[in-house]
C-alpha positions in Angstrom: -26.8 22.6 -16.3 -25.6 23.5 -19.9 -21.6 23.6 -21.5 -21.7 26.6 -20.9 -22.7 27.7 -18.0 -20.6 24.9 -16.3 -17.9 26.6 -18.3 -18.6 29.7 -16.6 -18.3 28.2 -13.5 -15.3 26.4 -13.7 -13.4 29.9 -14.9 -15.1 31.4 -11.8 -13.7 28.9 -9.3 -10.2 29.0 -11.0 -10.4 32.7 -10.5 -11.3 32.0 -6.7 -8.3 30.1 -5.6 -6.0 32.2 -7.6 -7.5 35.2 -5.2 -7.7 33.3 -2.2 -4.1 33.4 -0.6 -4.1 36.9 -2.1 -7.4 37.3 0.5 -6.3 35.5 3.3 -3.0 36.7 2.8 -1.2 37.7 6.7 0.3 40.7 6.5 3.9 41.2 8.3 4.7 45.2 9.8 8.1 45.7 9.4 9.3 49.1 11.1 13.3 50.7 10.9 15.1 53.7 11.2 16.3 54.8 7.5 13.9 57.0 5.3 12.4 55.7 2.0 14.8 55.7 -0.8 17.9 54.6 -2.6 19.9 54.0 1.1 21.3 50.1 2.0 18.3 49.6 4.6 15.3 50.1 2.8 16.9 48.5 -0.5 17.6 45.8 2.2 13.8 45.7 3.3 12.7 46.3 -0.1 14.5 42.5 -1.3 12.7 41.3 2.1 9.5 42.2 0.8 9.5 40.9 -2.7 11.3 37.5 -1.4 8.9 36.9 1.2 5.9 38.1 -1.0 7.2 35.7 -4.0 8.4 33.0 -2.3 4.9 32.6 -0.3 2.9 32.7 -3.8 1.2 35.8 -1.8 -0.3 34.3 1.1 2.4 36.5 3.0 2.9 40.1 2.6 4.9 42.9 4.2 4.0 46.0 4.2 7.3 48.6 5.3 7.5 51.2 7.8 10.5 53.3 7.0 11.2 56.5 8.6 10.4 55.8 12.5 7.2 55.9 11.6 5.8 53.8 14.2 8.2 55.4 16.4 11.6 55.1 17.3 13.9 52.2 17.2 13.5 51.1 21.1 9.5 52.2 21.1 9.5 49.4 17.5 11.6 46.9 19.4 9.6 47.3 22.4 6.4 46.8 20.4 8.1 43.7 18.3 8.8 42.5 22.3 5.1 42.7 23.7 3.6 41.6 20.5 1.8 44.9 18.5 4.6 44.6 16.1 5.6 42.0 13.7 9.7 43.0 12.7 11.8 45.7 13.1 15.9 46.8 12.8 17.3 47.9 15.9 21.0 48.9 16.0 23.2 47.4 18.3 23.6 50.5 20.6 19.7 50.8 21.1 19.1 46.9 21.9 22.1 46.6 24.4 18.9 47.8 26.6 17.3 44.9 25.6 20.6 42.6 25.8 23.7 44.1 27.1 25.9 41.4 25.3 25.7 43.1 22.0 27.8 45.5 23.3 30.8 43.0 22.6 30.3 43.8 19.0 31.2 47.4 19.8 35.0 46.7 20.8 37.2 49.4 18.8 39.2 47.8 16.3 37.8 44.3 16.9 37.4 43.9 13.0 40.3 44.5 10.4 37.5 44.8 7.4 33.7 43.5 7.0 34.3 40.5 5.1 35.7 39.5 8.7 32.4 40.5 10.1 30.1 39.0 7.9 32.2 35.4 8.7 31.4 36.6 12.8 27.9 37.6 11.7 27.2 34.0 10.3 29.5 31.5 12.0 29.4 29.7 15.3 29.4 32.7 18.0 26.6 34.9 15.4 24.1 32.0 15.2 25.2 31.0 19.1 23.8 35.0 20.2 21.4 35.0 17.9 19.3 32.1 20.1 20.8 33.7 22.9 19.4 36.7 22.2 15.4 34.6 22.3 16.3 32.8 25.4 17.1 35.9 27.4 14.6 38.7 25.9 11.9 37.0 24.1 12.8 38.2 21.0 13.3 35.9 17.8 16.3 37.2 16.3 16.6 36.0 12.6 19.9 37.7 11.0 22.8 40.4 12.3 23.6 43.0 9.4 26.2 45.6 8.4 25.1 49.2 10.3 28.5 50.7 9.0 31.9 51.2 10.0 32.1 54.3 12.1 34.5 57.6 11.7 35.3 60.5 12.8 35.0 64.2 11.2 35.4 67.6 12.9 36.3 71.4 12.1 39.5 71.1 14.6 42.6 69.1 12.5 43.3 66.3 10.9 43.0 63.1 13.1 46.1 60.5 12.6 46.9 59.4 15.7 45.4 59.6 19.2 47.6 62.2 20.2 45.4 64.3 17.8 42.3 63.8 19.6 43.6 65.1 22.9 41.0 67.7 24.3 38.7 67.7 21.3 35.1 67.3 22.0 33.5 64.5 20.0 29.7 63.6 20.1 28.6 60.7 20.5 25.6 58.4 20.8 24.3 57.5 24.6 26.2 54.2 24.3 28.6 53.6 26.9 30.8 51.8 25.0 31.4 55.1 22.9 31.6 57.3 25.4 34.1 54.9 27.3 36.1 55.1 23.6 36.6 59.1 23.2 37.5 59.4 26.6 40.1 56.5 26.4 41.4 59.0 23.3 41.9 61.7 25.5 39.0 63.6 24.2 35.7 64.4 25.9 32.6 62.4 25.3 29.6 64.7 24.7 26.0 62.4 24.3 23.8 64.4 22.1 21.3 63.0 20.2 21.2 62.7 16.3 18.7 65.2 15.0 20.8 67.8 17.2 24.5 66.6 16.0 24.8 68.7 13.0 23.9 71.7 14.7 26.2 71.1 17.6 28.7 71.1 15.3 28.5 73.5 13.1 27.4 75.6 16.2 31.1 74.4 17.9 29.2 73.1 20.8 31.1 70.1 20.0 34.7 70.1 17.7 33.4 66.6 16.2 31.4 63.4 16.0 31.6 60.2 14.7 29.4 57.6 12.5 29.8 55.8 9.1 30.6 57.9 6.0 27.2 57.5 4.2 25.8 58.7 7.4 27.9 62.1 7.8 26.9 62.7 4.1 23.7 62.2 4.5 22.9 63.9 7.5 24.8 67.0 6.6 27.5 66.9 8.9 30.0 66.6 5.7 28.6 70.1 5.1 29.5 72.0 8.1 33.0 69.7 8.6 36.2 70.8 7.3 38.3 66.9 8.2 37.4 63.3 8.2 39.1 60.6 9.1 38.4 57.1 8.1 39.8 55.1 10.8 36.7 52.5 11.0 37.0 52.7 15.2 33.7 50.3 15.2 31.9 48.3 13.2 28.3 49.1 13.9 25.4 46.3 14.1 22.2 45.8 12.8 19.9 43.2 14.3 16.3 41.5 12.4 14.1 40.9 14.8 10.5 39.4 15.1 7.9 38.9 17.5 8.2 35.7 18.8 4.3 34.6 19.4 3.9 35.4 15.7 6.8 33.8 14.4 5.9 30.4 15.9 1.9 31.4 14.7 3.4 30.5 11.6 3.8 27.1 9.2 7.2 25.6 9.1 7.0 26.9 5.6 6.4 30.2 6.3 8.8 30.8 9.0 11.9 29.0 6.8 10.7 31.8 4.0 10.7 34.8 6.3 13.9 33.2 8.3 15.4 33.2 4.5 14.3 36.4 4.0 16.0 38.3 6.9 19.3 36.0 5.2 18.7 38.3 2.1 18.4 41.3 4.0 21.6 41.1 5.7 23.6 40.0 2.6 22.2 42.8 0.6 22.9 45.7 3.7 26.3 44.1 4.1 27.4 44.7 1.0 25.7 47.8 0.3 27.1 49.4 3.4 30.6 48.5 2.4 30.2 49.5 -1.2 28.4 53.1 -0.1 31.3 54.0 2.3 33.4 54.6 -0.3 31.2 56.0 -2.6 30.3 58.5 0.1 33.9 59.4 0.7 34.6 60.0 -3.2 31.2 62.9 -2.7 32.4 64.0 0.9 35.9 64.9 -0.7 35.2 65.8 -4.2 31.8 67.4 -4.2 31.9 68.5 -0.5 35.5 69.5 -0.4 36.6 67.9 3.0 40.3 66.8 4.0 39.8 62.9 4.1 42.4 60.6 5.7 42.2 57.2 4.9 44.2 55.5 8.5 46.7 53.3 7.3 46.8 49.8 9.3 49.9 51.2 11.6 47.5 54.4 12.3 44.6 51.9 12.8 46.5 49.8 15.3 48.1 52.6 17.4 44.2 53.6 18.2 43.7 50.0 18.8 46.8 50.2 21.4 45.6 53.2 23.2 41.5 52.2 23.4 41.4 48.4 23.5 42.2 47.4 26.5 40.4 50.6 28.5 37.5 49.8 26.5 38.0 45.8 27.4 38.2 46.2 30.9 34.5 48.3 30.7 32.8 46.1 28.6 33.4 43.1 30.5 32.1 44.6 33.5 28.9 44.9 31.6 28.4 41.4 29.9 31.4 39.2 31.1 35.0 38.0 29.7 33.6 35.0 28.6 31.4 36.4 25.7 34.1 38.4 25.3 36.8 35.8 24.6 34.2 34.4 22.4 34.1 36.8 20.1 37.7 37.4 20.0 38.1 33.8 19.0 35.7 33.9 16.3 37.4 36.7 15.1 40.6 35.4 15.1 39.4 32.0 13.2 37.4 34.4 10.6 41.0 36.0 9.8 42.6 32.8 9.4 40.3 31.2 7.3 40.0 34.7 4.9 43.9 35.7 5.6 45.7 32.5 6.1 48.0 32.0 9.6 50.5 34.9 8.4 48.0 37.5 9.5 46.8 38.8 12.2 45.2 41.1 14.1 
């Protein structure tokens, strides 16, 4: 064999192993709600993707599914559950099916901002229900997220204290746990779902709804609204989850990458969300014209006086005072170590 066709060779194998991983590179399905584009989830999945990608030199890829397009988010958790899916994002109202204590999350008022959140989200009780949440479904759940503080807007006044709210009719999502919270407002709960909400407002079927203020600008309800209020009633919940079988399919190496990965998602939707609230709010009442009420924390707490306890007393019937306590405690040490011992809640 000459130089140079031993040369040629050599270049060939090189160029071989350079293309292998890229080959016999396992592809990871990763399915959510939020369409393509410039929004906190995808930009979220987006910095999945190219950390996974990177960090595996290619011999993992993920290939995104935004948009439902594999369905919606409890057909995509159900499929992550029985194994046709790798990942996917369900929100804390559509996998309290799955696991009823993520409802504890949903307590009105339970969080004075998101930095106190994000402490929750990654501190003892977060990582504590995040293996609770394998143990009792199946699922491997790798990271909790920022979903958005919810608020409400509506064509009937402004809302700054409950009093306002009394005989109003407010959408909701079929969660319980919000239904249970406009009625403890004196205002009727009406379940509708999402891709009618605009038009039962602007119809008047309903005087309001509620949801975070990217959302209501988004989806058009900022159009056909004349008030909103942002009163941050819940902090809503995003959840990563994976297929379990497949997750443990993988090397150590490859599950610490895509474990670190679902990390960087929720850091980058966390702060995202929280920056886009208030970039929404500066379109909803500049651009779209709306009377916005920012609640001030005496506004916030008199909601919290009139819905917590009502709210309490029905959540604990669903996943126990224990988890409940719990939560309240991690909350509680979150403000401390962010606040100090002068404030709280």
């Amino acid at each position: 064999m000459t130089f140079k066709v031993r040369q040629t060779l050599s270049v060939a194998a090189v160029a071989l192993a350079v293309a292998a991983p890229s080959a016999m590179a396992e592809e990871i399905k990763f399915a959510f709600e939020m369409f393509e584009g410039d929004n906190p989830e995808y930009n979220a999945a987006s910095a999945f993707k190219a950390y996974v990608e990177n960090k595996s030199n290619g011999e993992l890829t993920v290939r995104l599914f935004p948009g439902n397009q594999m369905g919606s988010v409890r057909e995509t958790t159900e499929m992550v559950q029985q194994g046709t899916l790798e990942m996917t994002l369900p929100s804390d109202g559509a996998f309290a099916g799955f696991y009823a204590p993520i409802q504890a999350w949903s307590m009105p008022y339970l969080f004075q901002s998101a930095p106190v959140a994000w402490q929750v989200m990654q501190g003892e009780f977060g990582q504590w229900m995040l293996e609770d949440i394998h143990e009792q479904t199946g699922i491997k759940a790798l990271a909790f997220s920022q979903n958005g503080f919810r608020s409400f807007i509506n064509n009937g006044q402004q809302i700054v204290s409950p009093e306002d709210m009394q005989g109003m009719k407010i959408r909701t999502m079929e969660s319980p746990v919000y239904m249970e919270m406009v009625e403890a407002l004196g205002a009727d709960a009406t379940p509708i779902a999402g891709s009618e909400a605009v038009m039962a407002l602007q119809q008047g079927v309903v005087d309001g709804l509620e949801s975070p203020p990217p959302v209501l600008l988004a989806g058009g309800s900022a159009d056909v609204a004349e008030y909103l209020t942002v009163n941050e009633h819940v902090f809503g919940l995003h959840v990563v989850v994976a297929n379990d079988d497949w997750f443990n399919s993988l090397s150590p190496a490859h599950q610490k990458i895509v474990t670190d990965g679902a990390q960087l998602f929720a850091s980058v939707e966390n702060v995202e969300k929280t920056a886009g609230d208030w970039e929404a709010l500066q379109v909803i009442a500049e651009e779209k014209g709306l009377d916005v009420h920012v609640s001030t924390p005496e506004e916030k707490q008199a909601f919290k006086d009139a819905v917590y306890e009502p709210v309490r007393q029905f959540v604990s019937e669903q996943v126990g005072n224990e988890i409940l306590e719990r939560i309240e405690t991690a909350v509680s040490e979150a403000e401390t170590t962010l606040y100090g011992d002068s404030v709280s809640q």
